[in-house]
Backbone as ProteinMPNN parsed JSONL, in Angstrom:
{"seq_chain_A": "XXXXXXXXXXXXXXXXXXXXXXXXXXXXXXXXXXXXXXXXXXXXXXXXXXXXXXXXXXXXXXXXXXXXXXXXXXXXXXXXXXXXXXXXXXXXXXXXXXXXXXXXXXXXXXXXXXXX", "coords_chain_A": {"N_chain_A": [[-28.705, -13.52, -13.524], [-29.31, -14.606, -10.324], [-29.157, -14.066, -6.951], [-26.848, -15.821, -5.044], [-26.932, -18.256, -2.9], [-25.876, -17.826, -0.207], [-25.095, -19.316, 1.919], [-25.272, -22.199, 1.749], [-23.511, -21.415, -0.914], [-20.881, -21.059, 1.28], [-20.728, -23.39, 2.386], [-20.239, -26.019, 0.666], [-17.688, -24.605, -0.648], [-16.275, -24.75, 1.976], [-16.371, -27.532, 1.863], [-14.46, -28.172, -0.597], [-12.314, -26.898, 0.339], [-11.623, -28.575, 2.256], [-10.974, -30.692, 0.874], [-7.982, -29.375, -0.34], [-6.867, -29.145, 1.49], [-5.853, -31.502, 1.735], [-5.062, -31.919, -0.521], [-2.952, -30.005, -0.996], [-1.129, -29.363, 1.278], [1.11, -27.795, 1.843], [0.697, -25.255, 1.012], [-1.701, -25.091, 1.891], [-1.357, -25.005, 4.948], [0.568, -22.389, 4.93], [-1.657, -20.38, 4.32], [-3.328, -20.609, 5.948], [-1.493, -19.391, 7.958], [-1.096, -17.291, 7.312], [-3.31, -15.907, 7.452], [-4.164, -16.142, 9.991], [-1.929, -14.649, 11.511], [-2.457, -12.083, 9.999], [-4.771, -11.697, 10.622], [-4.952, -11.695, 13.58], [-6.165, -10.149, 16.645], [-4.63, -7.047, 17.575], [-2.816, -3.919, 16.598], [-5.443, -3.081, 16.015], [-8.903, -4.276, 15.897], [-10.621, -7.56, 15.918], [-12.903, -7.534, 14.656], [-12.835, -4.874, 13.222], [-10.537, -5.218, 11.122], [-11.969, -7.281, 9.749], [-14.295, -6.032, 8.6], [-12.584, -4.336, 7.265], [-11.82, -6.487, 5.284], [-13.933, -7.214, 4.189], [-14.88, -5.217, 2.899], [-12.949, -5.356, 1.008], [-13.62, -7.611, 0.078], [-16.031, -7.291, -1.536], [-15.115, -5.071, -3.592], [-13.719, -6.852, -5.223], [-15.372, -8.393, -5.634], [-15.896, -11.213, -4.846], [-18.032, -13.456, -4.201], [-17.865, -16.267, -2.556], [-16.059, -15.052, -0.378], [-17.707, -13.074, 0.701], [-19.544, -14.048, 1.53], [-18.01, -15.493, 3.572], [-16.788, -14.131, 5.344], [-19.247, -11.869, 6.43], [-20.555, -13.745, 8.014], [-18.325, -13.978, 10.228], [-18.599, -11.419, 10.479], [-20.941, -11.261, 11.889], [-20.896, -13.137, 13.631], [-19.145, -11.973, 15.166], [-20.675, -9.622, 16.62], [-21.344, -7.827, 14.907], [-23.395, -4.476, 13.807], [-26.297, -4.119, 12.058], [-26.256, -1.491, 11.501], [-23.681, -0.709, 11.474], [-22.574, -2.511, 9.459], [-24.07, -1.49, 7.293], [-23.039, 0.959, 6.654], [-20.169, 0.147, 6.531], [-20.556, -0.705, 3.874], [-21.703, 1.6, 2.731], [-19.043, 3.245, 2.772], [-17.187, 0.965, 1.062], [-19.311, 1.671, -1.177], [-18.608, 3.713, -2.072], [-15.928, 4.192, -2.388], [-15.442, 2.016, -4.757], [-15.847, 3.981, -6.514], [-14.051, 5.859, -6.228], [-11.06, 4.993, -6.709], [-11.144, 5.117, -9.022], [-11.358, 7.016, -10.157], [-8.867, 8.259, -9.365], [-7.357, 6.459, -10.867], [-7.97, 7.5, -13.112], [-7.273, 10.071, -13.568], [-4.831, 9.596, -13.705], [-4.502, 8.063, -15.828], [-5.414, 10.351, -18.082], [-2.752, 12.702, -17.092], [-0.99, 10.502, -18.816], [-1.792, 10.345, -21.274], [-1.334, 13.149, -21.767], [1.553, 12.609, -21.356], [2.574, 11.156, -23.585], [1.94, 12.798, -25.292], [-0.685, 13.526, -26.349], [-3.666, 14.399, -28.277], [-4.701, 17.692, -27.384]], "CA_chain_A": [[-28.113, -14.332, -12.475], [-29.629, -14.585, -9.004], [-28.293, -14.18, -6.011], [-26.203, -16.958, -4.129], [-27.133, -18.697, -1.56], [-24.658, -17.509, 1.017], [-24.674, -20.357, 3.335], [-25.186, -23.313, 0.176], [-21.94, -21.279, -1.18], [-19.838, -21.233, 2.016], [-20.837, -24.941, 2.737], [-19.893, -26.153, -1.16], [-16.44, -23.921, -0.444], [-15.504, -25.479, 2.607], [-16.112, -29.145, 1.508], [-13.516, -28.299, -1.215], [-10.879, -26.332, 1.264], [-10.631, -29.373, 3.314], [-9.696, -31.592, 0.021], [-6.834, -28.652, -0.469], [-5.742, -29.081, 2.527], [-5.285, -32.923, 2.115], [-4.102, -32.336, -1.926], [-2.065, -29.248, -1.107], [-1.142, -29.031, 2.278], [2.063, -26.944, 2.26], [-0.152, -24.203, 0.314], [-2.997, -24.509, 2.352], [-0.821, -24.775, 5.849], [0.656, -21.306, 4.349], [-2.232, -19.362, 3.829], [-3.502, -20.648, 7.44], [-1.055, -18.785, 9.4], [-1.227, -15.747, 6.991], [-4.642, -15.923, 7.706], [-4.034, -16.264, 11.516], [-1.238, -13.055, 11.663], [-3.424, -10.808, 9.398], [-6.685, -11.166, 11.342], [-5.383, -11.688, 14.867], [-5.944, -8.686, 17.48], [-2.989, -6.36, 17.727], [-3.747, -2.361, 16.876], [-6.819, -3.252, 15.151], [-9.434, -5.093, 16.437], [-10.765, -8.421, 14.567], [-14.072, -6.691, 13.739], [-12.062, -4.101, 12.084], [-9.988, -6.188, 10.316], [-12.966, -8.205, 8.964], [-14.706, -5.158, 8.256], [-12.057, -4.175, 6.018], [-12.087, -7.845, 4.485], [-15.594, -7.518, 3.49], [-15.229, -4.16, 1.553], [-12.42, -5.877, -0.281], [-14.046, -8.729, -0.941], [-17.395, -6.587, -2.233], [-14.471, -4.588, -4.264], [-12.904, -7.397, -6.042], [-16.681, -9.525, -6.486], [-15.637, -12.282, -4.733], [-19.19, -14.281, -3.381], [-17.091, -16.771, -1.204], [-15.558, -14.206, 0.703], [-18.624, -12.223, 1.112], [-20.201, -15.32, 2.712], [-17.379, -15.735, 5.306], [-16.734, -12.516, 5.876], [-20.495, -11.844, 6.958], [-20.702, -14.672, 8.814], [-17.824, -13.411, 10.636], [-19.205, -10.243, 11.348], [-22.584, -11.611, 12.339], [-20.268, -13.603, 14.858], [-18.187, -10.685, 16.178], [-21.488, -9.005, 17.125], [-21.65, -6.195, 13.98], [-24.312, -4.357, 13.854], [-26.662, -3.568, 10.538], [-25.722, 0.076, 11.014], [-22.263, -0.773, 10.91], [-22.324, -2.865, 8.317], [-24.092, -1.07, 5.893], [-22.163, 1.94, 6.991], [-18.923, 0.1, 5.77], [-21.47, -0.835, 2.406], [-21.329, 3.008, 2.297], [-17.733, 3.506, 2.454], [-17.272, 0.529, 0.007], [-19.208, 1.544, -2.933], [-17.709, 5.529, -2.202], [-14.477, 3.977, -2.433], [-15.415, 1.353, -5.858], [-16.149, 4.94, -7.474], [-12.578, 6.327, -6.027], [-10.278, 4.391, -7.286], [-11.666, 5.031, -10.405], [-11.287, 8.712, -10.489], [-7.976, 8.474, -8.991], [-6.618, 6.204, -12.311], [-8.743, 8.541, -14.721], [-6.484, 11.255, -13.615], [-3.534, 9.3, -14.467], [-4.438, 8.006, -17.727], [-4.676, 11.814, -18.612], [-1.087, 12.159, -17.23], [-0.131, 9.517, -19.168], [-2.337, 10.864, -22.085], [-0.604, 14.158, -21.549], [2.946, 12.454, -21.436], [2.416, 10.552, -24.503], [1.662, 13.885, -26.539], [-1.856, 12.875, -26.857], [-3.918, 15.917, -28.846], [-5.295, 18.552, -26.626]], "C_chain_A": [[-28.646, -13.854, -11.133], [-28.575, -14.324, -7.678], [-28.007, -15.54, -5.368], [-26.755, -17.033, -2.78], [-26.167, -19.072, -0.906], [-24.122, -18.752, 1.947], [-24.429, -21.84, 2.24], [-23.605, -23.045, 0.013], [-20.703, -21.706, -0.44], [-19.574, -22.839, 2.627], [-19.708, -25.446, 1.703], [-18.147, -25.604, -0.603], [-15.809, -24.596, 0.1], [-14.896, -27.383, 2.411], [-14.393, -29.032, 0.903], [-11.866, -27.54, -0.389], [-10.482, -27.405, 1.503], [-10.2, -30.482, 2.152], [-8.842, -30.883, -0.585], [-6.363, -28.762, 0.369], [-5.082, -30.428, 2.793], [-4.204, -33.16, 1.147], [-3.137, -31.786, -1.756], [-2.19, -28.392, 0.327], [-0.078, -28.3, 2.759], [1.269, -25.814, 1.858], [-0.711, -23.916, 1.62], [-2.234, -24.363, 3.97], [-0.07, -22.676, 5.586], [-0.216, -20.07, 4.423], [-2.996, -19.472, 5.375], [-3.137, -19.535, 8.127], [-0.746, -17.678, 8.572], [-2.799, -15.336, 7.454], [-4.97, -15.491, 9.303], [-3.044, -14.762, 12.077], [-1.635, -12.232, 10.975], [-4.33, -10.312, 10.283], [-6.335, -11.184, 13.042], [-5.337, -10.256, 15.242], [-4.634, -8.471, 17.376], [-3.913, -4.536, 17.444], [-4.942, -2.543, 16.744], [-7.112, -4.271, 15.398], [-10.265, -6.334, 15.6], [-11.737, -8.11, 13.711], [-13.787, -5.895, 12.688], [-11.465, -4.342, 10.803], [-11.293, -6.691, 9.287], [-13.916, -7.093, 8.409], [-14.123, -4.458, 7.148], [-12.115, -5.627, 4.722], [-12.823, -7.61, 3.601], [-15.356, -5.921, 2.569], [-14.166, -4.6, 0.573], [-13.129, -6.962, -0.879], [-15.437, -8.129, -1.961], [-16.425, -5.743, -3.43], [-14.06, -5.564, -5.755], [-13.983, -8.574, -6.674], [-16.428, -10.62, -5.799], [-17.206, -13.518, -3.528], [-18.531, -14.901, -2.31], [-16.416, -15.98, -0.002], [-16.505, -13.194, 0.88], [-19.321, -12.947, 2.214], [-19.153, -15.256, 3.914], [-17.001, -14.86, 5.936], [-18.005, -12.204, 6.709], [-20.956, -12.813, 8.01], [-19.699, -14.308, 10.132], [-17.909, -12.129, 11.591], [-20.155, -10.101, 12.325], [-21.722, -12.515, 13.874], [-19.955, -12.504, 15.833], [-19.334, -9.621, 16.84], [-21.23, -7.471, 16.139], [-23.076, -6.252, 14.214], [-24.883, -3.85, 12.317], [-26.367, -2.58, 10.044], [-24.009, -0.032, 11.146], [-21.631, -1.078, 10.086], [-22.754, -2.361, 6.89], [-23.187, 0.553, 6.158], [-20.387, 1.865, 6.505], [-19.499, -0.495, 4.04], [-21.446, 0.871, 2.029], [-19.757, 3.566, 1.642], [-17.202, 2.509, 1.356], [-17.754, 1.107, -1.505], [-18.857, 3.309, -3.378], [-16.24, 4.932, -3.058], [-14.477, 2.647, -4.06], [-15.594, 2.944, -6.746], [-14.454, 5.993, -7.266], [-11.085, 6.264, -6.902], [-10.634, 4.347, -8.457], [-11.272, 6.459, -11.111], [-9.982, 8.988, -10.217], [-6.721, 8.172, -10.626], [-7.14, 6.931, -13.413], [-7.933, 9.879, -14.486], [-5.288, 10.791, -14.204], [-3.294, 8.865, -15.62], [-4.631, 8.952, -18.014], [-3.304, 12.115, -18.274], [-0.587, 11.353, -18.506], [-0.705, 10.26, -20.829], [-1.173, 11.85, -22.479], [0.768, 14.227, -22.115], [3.539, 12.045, -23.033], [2.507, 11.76, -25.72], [0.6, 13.571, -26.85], [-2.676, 14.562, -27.498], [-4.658, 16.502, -26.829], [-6.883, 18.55, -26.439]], "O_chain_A": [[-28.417, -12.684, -10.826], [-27.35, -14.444, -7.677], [-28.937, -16.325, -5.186], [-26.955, -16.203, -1.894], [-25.622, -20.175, -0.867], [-23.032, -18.971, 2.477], [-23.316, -22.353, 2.119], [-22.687, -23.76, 0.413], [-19.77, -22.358, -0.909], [-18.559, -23.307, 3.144], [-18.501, -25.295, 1.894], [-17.463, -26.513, -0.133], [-14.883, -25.204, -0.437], [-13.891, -28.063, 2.618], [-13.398, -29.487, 1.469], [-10.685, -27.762, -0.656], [-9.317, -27.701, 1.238], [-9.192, -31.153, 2.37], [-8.548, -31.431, -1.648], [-5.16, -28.502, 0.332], [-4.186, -30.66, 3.604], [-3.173, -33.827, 1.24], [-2.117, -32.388, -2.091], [-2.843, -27.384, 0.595], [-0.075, -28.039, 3.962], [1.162, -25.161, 2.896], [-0.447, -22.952, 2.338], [-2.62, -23.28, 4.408], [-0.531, -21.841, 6.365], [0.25, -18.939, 4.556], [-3.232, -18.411, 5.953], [-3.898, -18.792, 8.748], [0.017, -16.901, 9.147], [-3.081, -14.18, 7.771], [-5.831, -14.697, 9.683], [-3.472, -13.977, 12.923], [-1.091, -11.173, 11.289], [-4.644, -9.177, 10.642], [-7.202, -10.784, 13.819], [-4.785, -9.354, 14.611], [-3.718, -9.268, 17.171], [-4.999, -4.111, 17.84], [-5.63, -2.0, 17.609], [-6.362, -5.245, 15.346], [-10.587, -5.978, 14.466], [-11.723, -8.242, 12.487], [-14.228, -6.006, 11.544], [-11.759, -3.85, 9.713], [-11.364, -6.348, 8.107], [-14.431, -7.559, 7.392], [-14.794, -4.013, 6.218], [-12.425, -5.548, 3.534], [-12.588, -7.719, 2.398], [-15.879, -5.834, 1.458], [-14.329, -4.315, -0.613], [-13.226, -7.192, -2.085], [-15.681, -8.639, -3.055], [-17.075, -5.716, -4.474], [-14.079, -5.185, -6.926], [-13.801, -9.34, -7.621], [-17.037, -11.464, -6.456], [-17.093, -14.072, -2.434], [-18.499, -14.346, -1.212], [-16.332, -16.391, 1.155], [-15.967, -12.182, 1.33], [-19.587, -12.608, 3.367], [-19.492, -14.991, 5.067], [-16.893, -14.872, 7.162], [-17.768, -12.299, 7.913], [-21.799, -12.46, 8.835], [-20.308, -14.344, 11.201], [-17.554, -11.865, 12.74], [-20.284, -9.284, 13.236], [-22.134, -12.352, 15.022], [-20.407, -12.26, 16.951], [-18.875, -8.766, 17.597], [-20.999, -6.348, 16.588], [-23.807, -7.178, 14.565], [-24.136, -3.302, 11.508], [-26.18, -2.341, 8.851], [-23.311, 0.902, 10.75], [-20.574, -0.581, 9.698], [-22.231, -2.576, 5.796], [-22.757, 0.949, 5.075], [-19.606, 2.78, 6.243], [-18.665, -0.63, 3.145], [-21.112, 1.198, 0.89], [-19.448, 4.06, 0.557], [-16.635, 3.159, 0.478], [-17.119, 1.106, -2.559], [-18.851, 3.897, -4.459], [-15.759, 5.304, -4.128], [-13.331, 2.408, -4.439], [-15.357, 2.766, -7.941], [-13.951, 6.676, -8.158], [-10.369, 7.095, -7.462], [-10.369, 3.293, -9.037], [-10.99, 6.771, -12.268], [-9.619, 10.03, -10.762], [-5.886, 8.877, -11.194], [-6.67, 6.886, -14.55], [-8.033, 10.747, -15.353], [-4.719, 11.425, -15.093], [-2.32, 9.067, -16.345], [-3.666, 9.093, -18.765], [-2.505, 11.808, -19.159], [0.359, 11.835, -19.128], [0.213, 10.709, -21.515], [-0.271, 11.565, -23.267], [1.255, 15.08, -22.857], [4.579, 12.455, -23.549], [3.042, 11.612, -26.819], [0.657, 13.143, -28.003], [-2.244, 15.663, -27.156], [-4.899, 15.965, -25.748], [-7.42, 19.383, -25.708]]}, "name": "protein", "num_of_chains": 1, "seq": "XXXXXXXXXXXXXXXXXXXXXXXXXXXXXXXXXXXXXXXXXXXXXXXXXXXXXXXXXXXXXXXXXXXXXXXXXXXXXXXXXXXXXXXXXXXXXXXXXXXXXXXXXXXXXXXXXXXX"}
């Protein structure tokens, strides 16, 4: 499988948002203004914010939200060394959370009476 074409994808995406927002417009009104009090300024600035976005969305695989996320960033004036700099802390942190539950399934191992 190739890579996506980022901008193709986020095009394609949006078409179908705006017939959710015509089919299912209490939903999509909903996720608007979570959308709108997540990301606006307040401690943390929107770059920030969206900066975290994008290592979840690279966390959880999600192409569409890699596209608008990036696009995003590329707006807010990121820079390459910032962004791959949170591409650093991302795939630190996909190997984290990994080591963190491999301790607890021993725990749990452990709890279970599992052999020695």
């Amino acid at each position: 499988m190739g890579t996506p074409s980022y901008p193709d994808l986020t095009a394609a995406i949006s078409k179908q948002i705006g017939t959710l927002r015509k089919d299912i417009p209490g939903t999509m009104t909903g996720f608007s203004q979570m959308s709108k009090d997540a990301c606006g300024e307040s401690v943390l600035d929107e770059k920030t914010k969206e900066l975290i976005a994008m290592g979840i969305a690279i966390a959880l695989r999600c192409d569409g939200c890699i596209g608008f996320h990036t696009k995003a960033l590329i707006r807010l004036g990121t820079t390459r060394q910032e962004f791959e700099e949170m591409l650093a802390v991302t795939i630190y942190m996909g190997g984290g959370p990994s080591l963190m539950y491999a301790a607890q399934a021993l725990d749990a191992w452990e709890q279970f009476g599992g052999p020695s």
